[in-house]
C-alpha positions in Angstrom: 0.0 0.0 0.0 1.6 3.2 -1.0 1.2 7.0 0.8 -1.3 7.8 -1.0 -3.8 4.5 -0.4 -2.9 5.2 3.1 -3.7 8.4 3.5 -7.4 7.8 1.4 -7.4 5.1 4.2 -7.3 7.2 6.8 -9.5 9.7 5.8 -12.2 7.2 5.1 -11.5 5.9 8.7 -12.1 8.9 10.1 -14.9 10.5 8.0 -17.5 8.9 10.9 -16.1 10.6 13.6 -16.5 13.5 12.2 -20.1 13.5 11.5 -20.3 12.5 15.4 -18.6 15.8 16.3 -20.9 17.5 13.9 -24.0 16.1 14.9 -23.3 16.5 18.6 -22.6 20.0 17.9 -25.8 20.6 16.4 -27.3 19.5 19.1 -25.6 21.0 22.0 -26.5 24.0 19.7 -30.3 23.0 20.0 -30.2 23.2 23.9 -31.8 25.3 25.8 -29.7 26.9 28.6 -32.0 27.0 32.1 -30.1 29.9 34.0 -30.3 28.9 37.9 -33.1 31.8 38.7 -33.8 33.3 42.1 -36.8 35.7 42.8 -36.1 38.9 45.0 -38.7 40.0 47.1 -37.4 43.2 48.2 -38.8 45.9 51.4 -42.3 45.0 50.7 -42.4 45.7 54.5 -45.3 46.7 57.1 -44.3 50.3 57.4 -43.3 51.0 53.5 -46.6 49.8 52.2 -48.2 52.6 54.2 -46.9 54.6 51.6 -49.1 53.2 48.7 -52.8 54.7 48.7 -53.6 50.5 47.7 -51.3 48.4 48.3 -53.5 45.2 47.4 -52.9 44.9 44.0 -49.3 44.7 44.4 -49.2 42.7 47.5 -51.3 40.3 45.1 -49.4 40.4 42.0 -45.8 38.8 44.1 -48.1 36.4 45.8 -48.6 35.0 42.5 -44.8 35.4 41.9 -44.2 33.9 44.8 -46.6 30.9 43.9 -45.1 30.7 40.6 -41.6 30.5 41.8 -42.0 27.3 44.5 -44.1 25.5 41.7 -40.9 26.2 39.8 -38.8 25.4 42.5 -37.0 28.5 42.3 -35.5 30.1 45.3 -37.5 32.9 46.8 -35.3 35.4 48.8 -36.9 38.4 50.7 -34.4 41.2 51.3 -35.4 43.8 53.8 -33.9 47.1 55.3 -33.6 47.0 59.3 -31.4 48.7 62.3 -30.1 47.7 65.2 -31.3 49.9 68.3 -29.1 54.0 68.4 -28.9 52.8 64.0 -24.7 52.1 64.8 -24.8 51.4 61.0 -26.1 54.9 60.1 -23.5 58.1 59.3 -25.0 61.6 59.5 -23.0 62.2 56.1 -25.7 59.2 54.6 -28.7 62.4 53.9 -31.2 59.9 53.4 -30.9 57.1 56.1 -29.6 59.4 59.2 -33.3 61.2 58.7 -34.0 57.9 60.1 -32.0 58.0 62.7 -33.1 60.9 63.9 -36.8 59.3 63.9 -34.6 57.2 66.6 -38.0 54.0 66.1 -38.0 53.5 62.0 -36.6 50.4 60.6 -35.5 49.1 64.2 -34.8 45.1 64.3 -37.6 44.9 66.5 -40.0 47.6 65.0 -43.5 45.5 63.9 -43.7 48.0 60.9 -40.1 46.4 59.9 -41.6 43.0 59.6 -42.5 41.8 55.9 -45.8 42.2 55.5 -48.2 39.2 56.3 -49.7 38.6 52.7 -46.7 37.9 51.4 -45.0 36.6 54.4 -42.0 34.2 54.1 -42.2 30.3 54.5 -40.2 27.9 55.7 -36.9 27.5 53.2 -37.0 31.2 52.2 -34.1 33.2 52.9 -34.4 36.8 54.3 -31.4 39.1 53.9 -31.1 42.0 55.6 -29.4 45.6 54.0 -28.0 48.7 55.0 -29.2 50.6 52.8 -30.8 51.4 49.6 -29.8 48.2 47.3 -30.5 44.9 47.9 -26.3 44.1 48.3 -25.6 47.1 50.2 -24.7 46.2 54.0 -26.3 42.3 53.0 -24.5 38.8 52.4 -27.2 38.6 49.0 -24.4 38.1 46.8 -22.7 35.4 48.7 -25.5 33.2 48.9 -26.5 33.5 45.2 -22.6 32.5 44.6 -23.5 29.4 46.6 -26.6 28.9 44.5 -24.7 29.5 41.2 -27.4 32.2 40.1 -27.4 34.0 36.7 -30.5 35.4 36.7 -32.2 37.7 39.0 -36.4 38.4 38.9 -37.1 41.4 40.4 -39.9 42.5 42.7 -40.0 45.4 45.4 -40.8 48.8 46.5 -39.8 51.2 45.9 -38.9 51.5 41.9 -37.0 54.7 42.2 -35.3 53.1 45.4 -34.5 49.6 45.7 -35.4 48.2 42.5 -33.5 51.3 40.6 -30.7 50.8 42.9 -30.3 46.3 42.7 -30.7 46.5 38.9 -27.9 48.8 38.2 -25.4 47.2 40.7 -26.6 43.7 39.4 -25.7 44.9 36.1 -22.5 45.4 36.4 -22.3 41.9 38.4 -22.8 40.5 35.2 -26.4 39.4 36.3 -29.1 38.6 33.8 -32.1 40.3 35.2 -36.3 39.8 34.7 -37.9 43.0 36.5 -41.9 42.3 37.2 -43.6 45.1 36.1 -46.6 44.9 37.9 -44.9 43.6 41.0 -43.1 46.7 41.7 -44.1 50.0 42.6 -43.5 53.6 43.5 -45.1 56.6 45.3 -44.8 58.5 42.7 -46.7 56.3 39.7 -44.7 58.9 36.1 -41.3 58.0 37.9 -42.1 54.2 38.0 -43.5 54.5 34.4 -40.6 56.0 33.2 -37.9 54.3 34.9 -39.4 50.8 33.6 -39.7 51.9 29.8 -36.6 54.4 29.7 -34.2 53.6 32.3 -34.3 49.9 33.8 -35.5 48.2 30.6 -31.7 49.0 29.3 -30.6 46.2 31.5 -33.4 43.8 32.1 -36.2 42.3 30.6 -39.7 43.9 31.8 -42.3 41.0 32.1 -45.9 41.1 34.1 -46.4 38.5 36.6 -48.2 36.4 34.2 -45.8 36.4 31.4 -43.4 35.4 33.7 -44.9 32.8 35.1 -46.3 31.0 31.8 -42.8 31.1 30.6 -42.1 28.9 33.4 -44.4 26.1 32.0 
């Protein structure tokens, strides 16, 4: 057998494999990635939904979140702002927060009006992480445990929008998160900010679902 029968040997040898490699390709191609998904529930507390002439229909639309992510089996974590007693964690530089120190009973570990409120209260296997300040990793061990849960995508729900929603989606934006922001399971005082902020600002770096469309994608 000379080179060139060998060679045409070879090649005819090998040819299968090939189409192996090319048809597992195509298929690893076909698959869908599942990003690991966690839904943030984030200061729907007792006192803050005082500040909503309704709060029902918001209170109802992450209940069905809520629902949606344990039929899902997605993690839910609630993240929630709270003091400890004199706010040690509180500078009188911070404009904002040492108002509330100043209060000297808001947002105290043992206030009732820190508590989350009941209708969307937490169940056993939730995690509650508590923050700082205004975002959801400020002062909080959030992005530690969704490193242990490998997370990639964030679904967010929460009130304020111009507070801690604004303020989680842009800092888990530059984490690198993917992010799903729950239109109707976020709200603001102030309704034109909330509009605007969902269809000019945050809609840059997340997708803007309702509850529903959310949760049928699931299925």
């Amino acid at each position: 057998m000379n080179i060139t029968e060998i060679f045409t040997k070879t090649n005819e040898l090998q040819k299968p494999s090939y189409k192996i490699l090319a048809k597992n390709k195509k298929m690893t191609m076909k698959t869908n990635i599942n990003h690991a998904s966690v839904l943030l529930v984030m200061d729907i507390q007792r006192m803050g939904m005082g500040f909503l002439p309704d709060p029902a229909p918001l209170l109802q639309n992450i209940g069905k979140a809520i629902a949606a992510a344990r039929t899902a089996n997605i993690p839910v974590i609630y993240v929630v702002v709270s003091f400890r007693n004199d706010y040690p964690e509180i500078s009188a530089d911070n404009k904002i927060f040492y108002q509330i120190k100043q209060s000297g009973a808001l947002l105290l570990e043992t206030d009732e009006g820190t508590a989350i409120h009941r209708a969307v209260a937490p169940e056993p296997g939730d995690i509650i992480v508590t923050k700082k300040r205004i975002s959801a990793f400020a002062g909080s061990d959030l992005e530690i445990v969704l490193r242990s849960f490998k997370t990639e995508q964030l679904v967010i729900t929460g009130f304020a929008t111009s507070g801690v929603v604004f303020s989680t989606v842009r800092e888990a934006a530059d984490k690198d998160y993917l992010q799903t922001i729950l239109s109707d399971c976020c709200e603001d005082p102030d309704k034109e900010v909330h509009n605007i902020l969902l269809t000019k600002v945050l809609n840059k770096q997340a997708s803007i679902l309702t509850v529903k469309e959310w949760a049928d994608s699931l299925n």
